[in-house]
PDB file of N, H, CA, C and O in Angstrom:
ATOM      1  N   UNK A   1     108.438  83.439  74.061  1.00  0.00           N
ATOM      2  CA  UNK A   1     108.582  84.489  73.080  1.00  0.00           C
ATOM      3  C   UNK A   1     109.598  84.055  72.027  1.00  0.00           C
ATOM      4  O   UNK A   1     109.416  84.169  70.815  1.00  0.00           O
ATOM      5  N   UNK A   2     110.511  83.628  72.515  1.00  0.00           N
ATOM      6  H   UNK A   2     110.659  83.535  73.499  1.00  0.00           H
ATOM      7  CA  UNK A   2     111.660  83.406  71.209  1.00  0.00           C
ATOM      8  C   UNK A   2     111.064  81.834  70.621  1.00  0.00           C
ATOM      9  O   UNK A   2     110.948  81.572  69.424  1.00  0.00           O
ATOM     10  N   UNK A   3     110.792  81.072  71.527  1.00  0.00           N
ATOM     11  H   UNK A   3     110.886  81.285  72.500  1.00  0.00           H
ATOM     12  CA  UNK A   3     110.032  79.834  70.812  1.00  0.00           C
ATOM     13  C   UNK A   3     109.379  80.047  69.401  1.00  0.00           C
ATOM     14  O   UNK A   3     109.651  79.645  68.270  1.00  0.00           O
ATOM     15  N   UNK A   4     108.047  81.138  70.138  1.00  0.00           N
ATOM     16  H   UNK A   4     107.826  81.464  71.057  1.00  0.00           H
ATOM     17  CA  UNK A   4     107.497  81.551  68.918  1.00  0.00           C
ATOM     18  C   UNK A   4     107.614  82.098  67.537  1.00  0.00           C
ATOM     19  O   UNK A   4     107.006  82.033  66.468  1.00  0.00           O
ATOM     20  N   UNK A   5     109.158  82.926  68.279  1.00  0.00           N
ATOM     21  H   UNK A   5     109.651  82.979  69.147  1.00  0.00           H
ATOM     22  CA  UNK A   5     109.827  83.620  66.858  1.00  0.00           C
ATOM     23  C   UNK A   5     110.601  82.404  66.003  1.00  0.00           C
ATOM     24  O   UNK A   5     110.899  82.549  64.817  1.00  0.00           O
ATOM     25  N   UNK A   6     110.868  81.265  66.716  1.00  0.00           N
ATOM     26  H   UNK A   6     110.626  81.147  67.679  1.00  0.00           H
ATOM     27  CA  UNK A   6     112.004  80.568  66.238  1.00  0.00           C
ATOM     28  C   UNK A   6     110.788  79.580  65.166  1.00  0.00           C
ATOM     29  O   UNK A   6     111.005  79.362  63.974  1.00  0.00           O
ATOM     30  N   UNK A   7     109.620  79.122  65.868  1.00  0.00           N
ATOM     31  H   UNK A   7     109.444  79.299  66.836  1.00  0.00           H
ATOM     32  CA  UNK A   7     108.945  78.412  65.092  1.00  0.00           C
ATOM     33  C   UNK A   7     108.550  79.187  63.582  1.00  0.00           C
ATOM     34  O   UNK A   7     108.215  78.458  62.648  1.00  0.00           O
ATOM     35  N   UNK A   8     108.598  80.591  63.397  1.00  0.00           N
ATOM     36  H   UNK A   8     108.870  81.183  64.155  1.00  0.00           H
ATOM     37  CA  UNK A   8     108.640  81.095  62.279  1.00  0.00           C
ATOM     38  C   UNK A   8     107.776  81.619  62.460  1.00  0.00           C
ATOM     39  O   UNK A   8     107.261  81.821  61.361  1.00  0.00           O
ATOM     40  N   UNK A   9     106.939  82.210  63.552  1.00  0.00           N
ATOM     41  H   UNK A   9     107.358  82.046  64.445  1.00  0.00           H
ATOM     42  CA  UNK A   9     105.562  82.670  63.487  1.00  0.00           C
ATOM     43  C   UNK A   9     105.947  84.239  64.216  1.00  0.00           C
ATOM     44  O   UNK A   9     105.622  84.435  65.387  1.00  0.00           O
ATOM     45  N   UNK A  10     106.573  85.182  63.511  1.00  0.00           N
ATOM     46  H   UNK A  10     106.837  85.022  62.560  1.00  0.00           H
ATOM     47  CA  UNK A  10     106.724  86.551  63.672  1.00  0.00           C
ATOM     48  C   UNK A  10     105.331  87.119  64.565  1.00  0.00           C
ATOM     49  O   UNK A  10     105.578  88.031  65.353  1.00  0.00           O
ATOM     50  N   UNK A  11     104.437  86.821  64.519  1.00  0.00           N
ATOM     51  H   UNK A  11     104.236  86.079  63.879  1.00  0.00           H
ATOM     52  CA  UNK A  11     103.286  87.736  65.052  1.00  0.00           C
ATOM     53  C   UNK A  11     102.933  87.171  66.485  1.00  0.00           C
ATOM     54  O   UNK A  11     102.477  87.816  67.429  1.00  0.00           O
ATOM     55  N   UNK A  12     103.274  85.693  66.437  1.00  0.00           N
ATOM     56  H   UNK A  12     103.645  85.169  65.670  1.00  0.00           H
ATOM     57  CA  UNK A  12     102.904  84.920  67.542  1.00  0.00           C
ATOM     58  C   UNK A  12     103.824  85.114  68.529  1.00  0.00           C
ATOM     59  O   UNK A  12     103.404  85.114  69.687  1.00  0.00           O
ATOM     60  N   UNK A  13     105.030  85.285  68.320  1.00  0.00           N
ATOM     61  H   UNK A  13     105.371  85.285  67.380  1.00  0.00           H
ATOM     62  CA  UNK A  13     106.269  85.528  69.302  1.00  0.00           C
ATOM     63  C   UNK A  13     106.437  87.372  69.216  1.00  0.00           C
ATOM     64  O   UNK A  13     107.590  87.688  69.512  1.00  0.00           O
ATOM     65  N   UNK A  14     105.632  88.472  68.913  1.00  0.00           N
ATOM     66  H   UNK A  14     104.696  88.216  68.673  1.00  0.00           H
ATOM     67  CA  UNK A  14     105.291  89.448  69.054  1.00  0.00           C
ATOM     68  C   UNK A  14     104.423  89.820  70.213  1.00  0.00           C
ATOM     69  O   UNK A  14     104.588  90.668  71.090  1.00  0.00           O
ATOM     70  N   UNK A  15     103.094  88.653  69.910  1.00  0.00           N
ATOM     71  H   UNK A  15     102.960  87.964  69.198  1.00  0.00           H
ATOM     72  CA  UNK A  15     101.976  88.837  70.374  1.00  0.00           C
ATOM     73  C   UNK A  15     101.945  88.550  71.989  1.00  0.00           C
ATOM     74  O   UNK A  15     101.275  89.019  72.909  1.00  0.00           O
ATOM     75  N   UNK A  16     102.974  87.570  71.906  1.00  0.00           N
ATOM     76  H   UNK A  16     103.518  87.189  71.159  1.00  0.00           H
ATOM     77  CA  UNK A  16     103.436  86.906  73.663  1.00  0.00           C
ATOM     78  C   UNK A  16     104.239  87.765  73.961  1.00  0.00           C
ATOM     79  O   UNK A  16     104.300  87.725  75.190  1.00  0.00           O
ATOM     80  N   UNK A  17     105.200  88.869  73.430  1.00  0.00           N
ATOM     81  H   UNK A  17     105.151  88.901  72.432  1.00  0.00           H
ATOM     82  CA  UNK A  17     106.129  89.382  74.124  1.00  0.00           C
ATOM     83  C   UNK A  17     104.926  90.721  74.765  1.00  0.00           C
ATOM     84  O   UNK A  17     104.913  91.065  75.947  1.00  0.00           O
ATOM     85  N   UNK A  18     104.235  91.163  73.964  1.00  0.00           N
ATOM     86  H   UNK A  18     104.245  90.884  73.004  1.00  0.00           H
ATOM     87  CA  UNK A  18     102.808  92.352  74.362  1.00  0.00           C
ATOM     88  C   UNK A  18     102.551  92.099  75.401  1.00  0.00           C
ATOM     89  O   UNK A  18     102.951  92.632  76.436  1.00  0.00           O
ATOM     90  N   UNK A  19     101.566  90.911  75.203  1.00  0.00           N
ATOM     91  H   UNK A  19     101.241  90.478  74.362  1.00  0.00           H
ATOM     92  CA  UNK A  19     100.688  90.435  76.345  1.00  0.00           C
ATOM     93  C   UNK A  19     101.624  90.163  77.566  1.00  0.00           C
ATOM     94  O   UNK A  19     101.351  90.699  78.640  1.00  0.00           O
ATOM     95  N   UNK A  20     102.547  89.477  77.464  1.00  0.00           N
ATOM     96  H   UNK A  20     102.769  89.042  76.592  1.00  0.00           H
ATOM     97  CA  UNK A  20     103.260  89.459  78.842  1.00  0.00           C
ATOM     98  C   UNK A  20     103.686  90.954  79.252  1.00  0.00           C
ATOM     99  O   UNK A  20     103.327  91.416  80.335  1.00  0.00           O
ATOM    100  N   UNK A  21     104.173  91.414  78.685  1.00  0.00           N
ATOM    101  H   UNK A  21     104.464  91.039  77.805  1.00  0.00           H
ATOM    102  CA  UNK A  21     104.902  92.765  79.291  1.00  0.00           C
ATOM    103  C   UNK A  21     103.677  93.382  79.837  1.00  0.00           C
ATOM    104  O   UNK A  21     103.794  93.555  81.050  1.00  0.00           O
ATOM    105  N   UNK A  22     102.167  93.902  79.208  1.00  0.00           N
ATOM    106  H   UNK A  22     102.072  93.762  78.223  1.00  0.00           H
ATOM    107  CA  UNK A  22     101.345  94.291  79.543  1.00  0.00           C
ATOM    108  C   UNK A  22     100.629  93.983  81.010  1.00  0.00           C
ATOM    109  O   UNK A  22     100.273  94.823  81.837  1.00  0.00           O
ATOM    110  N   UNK A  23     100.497  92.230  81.114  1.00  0.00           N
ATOM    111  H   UNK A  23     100.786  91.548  80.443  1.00  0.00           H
ATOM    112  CA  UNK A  23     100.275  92.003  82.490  1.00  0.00           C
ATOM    113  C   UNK A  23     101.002  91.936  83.750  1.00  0.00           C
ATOM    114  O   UNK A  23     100.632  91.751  84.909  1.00  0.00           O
ATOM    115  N   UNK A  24     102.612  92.219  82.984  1.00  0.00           N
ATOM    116  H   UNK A  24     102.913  92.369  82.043  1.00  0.00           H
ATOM    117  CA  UNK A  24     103.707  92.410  84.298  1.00  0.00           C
ATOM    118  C   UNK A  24     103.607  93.391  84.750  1.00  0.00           C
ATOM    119  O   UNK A  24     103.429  93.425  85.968  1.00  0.00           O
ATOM    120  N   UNK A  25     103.677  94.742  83.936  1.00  0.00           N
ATOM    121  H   UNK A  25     103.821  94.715  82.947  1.00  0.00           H
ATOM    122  CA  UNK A  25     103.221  95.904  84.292  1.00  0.00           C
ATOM    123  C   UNK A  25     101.903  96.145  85.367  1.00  0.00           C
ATOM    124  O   UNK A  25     101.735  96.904  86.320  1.00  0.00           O
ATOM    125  N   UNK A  26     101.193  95.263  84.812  1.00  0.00           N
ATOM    126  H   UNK A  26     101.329  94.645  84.038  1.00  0.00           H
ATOM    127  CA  UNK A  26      99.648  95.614  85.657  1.00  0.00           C
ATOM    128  C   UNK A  26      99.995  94.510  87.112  1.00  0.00           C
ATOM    129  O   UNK A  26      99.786  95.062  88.192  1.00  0.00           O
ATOM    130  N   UNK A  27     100.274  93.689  87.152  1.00  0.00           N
ATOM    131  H   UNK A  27     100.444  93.240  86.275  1.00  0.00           H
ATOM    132  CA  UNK A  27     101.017  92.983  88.175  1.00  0.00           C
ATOM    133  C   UNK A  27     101.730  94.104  89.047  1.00  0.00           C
ATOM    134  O   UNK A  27     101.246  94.618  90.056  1.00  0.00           O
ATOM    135  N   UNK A  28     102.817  94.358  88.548  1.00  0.00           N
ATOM    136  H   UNK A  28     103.210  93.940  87.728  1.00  0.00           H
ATOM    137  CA  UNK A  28     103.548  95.268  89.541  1.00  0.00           C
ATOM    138  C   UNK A  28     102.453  96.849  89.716  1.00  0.00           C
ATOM    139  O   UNK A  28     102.475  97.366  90.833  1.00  0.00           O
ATOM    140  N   UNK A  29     101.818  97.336  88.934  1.00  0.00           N
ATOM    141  H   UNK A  29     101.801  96.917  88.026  1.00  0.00           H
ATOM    142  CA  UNK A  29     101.386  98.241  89.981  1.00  0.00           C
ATOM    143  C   UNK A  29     100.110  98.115  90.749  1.00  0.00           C
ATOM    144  O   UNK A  29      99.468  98.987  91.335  1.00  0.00           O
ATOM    145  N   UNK A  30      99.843  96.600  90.590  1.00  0.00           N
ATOM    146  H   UNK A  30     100.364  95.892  90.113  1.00  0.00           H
ATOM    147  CA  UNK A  30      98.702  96.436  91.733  1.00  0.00           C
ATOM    148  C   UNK A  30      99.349  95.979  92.998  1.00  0.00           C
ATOM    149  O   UNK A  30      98.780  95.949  94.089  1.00  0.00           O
ATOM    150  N   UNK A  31     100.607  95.618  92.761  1.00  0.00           N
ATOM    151  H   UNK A  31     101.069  95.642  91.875  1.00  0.00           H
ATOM    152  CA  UNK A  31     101.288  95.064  94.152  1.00  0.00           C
ATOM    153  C   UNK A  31     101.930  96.728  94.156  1.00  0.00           C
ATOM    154  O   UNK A  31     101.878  97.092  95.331  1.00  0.00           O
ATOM    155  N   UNK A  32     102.287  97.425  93.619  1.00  0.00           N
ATOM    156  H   UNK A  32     102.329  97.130  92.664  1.00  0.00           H
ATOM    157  CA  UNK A  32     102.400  99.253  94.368  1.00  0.00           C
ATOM    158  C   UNK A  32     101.071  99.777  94.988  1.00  0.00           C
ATOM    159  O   UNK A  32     101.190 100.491  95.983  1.00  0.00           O
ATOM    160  N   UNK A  33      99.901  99.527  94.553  1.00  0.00           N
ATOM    161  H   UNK A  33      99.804  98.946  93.744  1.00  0.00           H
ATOM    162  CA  UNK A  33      98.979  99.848  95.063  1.00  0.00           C
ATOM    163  C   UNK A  33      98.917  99.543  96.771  1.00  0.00           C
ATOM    164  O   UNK A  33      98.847 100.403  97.649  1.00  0.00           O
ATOM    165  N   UNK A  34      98.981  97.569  97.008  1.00  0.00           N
ATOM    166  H   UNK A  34      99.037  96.871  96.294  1.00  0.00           H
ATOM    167  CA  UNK A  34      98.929  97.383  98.063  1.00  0.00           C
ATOM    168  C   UNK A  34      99.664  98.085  98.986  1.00  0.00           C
ATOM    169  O   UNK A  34      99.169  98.652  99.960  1.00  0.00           O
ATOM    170  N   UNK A  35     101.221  98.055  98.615  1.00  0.00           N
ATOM    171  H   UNK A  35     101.623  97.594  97.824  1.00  0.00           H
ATOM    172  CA  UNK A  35     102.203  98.679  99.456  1.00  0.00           C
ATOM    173  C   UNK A  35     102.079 100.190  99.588  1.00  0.00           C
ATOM    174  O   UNK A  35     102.835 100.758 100.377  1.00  0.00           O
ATOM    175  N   UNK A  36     101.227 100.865  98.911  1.00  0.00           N
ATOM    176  H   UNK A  36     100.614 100.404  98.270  1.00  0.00           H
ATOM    177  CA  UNK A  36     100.841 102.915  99.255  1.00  0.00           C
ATOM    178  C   UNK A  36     100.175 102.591 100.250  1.00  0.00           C
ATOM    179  O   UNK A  36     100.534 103.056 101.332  1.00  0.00           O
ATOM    180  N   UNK A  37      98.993 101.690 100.201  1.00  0.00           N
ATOM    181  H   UNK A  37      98.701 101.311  99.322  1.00  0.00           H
ATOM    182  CA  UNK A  37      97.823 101.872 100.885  1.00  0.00           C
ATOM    183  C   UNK A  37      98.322 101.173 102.144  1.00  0.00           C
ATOM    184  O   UNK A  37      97.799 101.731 103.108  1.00  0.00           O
ATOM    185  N   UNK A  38      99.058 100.257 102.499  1.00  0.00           N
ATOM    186  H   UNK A  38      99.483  99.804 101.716  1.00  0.00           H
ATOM    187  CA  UNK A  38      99.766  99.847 103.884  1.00  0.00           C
ATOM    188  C   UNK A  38     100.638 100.283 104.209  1.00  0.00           C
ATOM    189  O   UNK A  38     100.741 100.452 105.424  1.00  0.00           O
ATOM    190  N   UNK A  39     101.844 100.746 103.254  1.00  0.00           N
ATOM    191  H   UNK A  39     101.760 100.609 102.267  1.00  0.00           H
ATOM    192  CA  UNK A  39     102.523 101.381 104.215  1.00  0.00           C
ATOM    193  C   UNK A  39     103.697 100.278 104.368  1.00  0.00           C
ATOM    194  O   UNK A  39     104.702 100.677 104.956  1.00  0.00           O
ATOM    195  N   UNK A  40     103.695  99.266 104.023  1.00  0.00           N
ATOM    196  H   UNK A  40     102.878  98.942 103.545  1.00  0.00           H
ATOM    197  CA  UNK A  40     104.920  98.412 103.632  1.00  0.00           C
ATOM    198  C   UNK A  40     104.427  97.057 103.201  1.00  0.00           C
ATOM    199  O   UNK A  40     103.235  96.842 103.422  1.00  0.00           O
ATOM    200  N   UNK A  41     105.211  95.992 102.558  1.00  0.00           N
ATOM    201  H   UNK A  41     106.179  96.167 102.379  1.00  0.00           H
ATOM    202  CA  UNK A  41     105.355  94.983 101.592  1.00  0.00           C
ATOM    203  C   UNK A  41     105.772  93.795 102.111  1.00  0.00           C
ATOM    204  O   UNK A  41     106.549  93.002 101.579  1.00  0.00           O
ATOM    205  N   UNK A  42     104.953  93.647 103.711  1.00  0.00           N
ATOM    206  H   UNK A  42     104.322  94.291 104.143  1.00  0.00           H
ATOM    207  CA  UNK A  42     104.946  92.518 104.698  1.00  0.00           C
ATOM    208  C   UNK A  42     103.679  92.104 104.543  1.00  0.00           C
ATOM    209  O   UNK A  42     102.699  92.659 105.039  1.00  0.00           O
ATOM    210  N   UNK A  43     103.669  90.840 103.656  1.00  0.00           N
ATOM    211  H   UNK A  43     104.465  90.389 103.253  1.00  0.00           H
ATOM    212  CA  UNK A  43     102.106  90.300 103.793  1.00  0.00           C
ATOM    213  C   UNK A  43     101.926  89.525 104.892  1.00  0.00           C
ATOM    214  O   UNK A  43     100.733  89.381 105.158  1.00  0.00           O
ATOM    215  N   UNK A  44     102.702  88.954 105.655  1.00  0.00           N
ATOM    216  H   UNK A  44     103.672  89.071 105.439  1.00  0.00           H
ATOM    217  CA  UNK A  44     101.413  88.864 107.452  1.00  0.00           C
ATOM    218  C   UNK A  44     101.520  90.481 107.848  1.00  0.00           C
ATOM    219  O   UNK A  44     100.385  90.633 108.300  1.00  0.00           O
ATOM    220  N   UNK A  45     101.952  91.361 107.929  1.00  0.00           N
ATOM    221  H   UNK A  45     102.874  91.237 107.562  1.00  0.00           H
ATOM    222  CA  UNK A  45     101.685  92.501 108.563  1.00  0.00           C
ATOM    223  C   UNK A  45     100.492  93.066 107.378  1.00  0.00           C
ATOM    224  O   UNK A  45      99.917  94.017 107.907  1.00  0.00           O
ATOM    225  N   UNK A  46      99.989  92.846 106.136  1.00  0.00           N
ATOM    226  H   UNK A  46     100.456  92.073 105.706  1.00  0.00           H
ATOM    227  CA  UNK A  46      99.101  93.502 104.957  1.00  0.00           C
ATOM    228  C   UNK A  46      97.472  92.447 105.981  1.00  0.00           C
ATOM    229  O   UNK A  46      96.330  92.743 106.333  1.00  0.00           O
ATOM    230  N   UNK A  47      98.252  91.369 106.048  1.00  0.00           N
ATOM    231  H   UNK A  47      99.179  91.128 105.762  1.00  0.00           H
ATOM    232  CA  UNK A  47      96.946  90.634 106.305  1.00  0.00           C
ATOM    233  C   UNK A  47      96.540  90.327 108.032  1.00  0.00           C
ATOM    234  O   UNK A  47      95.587  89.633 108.386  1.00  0.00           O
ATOM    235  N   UNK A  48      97.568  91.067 109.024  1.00  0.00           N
ATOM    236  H   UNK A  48      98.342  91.631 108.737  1.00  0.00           H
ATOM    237  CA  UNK A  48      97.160  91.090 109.716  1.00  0.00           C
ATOM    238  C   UNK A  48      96.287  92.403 110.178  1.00  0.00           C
ATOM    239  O   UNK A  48      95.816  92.485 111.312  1.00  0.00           O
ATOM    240  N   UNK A  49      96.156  93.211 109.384  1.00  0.00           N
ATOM    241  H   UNK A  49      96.539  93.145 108.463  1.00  0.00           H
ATOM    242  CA  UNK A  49      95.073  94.445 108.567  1.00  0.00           C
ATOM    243  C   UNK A  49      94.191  93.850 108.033  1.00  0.00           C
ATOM    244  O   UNK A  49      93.502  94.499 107.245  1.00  0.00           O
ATOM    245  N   UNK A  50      93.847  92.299 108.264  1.00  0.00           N
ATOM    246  H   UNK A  50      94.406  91.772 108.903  1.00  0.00           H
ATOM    247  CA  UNK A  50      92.428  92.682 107.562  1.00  0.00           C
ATOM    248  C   UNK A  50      92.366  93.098 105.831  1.00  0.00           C
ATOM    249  O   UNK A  50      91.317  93.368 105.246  1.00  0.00           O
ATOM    250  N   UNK A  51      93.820  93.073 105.153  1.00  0.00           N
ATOM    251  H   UNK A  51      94.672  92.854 105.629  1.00  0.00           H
ATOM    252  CA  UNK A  51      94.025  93.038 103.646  1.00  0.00           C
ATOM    253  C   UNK A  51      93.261  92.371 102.909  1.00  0.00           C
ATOM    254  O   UNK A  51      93.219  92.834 101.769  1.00  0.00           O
ATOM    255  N   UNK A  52      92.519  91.310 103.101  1.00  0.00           N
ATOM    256  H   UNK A  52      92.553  90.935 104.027  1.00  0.00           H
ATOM    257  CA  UNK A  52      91.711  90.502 102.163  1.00  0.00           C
ATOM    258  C   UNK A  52      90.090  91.101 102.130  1.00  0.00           C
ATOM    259  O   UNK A  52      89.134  90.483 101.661  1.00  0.00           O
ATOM    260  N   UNK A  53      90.054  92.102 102.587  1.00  0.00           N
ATOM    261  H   UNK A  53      90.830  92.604 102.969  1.00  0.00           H
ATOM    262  CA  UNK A  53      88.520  92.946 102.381  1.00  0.00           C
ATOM    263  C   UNK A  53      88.243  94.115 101.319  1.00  0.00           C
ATOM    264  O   UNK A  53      87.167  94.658 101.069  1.00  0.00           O
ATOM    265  N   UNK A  54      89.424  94.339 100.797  1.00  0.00           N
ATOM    266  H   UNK A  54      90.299  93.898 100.999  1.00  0.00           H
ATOM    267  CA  UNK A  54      90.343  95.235 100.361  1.00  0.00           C
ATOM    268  C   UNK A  54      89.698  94.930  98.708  1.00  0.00           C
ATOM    269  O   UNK A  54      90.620  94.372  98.112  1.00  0.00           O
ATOM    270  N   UNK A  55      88.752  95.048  97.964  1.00  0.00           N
ATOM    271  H   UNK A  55      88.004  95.501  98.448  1.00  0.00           H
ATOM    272  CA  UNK A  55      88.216  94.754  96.586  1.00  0.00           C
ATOM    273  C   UNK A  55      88.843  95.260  95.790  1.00  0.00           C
ATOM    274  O   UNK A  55      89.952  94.753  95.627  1.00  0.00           O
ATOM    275  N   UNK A  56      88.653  95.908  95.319  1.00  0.00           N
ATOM    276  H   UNK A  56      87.752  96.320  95.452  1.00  0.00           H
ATOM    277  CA  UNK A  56      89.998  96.760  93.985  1.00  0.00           C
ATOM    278  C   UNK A  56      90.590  96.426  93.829  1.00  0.00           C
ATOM    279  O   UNK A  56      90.552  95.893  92.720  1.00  0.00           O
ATOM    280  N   UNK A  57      92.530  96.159  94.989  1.00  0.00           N
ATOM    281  H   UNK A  57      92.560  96.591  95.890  1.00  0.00           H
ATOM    282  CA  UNK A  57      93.569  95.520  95.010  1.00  0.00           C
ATOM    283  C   UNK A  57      93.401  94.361  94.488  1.00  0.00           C
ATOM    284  O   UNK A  57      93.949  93.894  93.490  1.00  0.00           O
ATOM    285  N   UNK A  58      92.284  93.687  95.490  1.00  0.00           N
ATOM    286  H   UNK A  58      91.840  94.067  96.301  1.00  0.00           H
ATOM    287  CA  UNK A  58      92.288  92.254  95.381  1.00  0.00           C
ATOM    288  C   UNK A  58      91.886  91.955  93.760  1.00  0.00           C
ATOM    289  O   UNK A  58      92.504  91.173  93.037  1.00  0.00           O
ATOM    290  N   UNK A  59      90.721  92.751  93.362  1.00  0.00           N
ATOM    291  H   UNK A  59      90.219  93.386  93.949  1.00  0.00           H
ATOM    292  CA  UNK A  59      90.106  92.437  91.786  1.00  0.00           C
ATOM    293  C   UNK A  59      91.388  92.541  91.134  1.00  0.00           C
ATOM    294  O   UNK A  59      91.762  91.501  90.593  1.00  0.00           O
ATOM    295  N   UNK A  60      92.336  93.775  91.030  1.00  0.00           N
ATOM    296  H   UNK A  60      92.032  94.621  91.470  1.00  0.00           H
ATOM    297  CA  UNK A  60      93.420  94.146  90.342  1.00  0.00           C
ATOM    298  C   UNK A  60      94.827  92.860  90.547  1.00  0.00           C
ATOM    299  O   UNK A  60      95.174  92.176  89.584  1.00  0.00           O
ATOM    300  N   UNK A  61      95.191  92.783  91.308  1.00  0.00           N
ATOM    301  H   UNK A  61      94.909  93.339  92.090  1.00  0.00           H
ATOM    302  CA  UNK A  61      96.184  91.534  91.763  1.00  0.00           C
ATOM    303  C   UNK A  61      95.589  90.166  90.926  1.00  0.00           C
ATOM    304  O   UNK A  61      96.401  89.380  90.437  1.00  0.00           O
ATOM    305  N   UNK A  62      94.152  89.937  90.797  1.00  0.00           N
ATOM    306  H   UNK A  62      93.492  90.575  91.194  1.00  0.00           H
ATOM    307  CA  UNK A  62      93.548  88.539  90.764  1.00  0.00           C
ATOM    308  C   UNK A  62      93.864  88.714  88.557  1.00  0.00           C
ATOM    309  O   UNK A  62      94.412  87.951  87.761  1.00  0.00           O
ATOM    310  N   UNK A  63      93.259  89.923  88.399  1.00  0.00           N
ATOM    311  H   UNK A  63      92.814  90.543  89.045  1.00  0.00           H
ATOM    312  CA  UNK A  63      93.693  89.925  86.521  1.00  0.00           C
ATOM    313  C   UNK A  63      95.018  90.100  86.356  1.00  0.00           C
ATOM    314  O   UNK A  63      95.286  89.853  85.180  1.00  0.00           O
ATOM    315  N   UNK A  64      95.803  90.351  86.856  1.00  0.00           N
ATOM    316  H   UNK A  64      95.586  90.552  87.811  1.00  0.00           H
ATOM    317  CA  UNK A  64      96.858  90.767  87.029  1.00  0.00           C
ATOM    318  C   UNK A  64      97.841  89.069  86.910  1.00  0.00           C
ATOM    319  O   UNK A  64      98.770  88.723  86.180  1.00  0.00           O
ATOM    320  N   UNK A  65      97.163  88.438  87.876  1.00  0.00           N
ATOM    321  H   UNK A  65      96.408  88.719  88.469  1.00  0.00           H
ATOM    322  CA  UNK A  65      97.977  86.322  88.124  1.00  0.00           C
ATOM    323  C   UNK A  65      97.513  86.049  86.727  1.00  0.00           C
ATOM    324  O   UNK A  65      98.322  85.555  85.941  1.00  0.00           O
ATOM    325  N   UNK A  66      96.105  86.361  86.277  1.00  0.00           N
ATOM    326  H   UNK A  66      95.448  86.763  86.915  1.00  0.00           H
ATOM    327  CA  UNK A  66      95.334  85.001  85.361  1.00  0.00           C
ATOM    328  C   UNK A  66      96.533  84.703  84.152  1.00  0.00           C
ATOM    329  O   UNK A  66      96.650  83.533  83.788  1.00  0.00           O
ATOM    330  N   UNK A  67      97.493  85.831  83.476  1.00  0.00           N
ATOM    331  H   UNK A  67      97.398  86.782  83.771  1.00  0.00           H
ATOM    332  CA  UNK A  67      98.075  85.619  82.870  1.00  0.00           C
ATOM    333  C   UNK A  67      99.119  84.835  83.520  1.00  0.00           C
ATOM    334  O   UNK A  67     100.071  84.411  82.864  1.00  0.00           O
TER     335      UNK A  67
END
């Protein structure tokens, strides 16, 4: 973000500060999701549940990394 601002490109070091904040946000409440629906924020205890059958989370968590 400041790279971008420093190279002189106002919109480009805007545009990265958006997009990141946007997918941190969606990051953290797909990892709140997991932890409502289990019941705590132990992934061998998420996956010794059988957590990886789990579509939504998993779709949501997976757009959530690509950034």
């Amino acid at each position: 973000m400041i790279m971008g601002l420093s190279a002189g490109s106002l919109f480009a070091g805007t545009f990265h500060l958006i997009a990141h904040a946007g997918f941190k946000a969606l990051l953290f409440l797909c990892s709140g999701i997991w932890v409502h629906l289990y019941g705590t924020n132990d992934i061998y205890e998420i996956s010794g549940r059988d957590g990886r059958r789990l579509k939504t989370p998993l779709v949501c968590l997976v757009v959530a990394a690509r950034h």
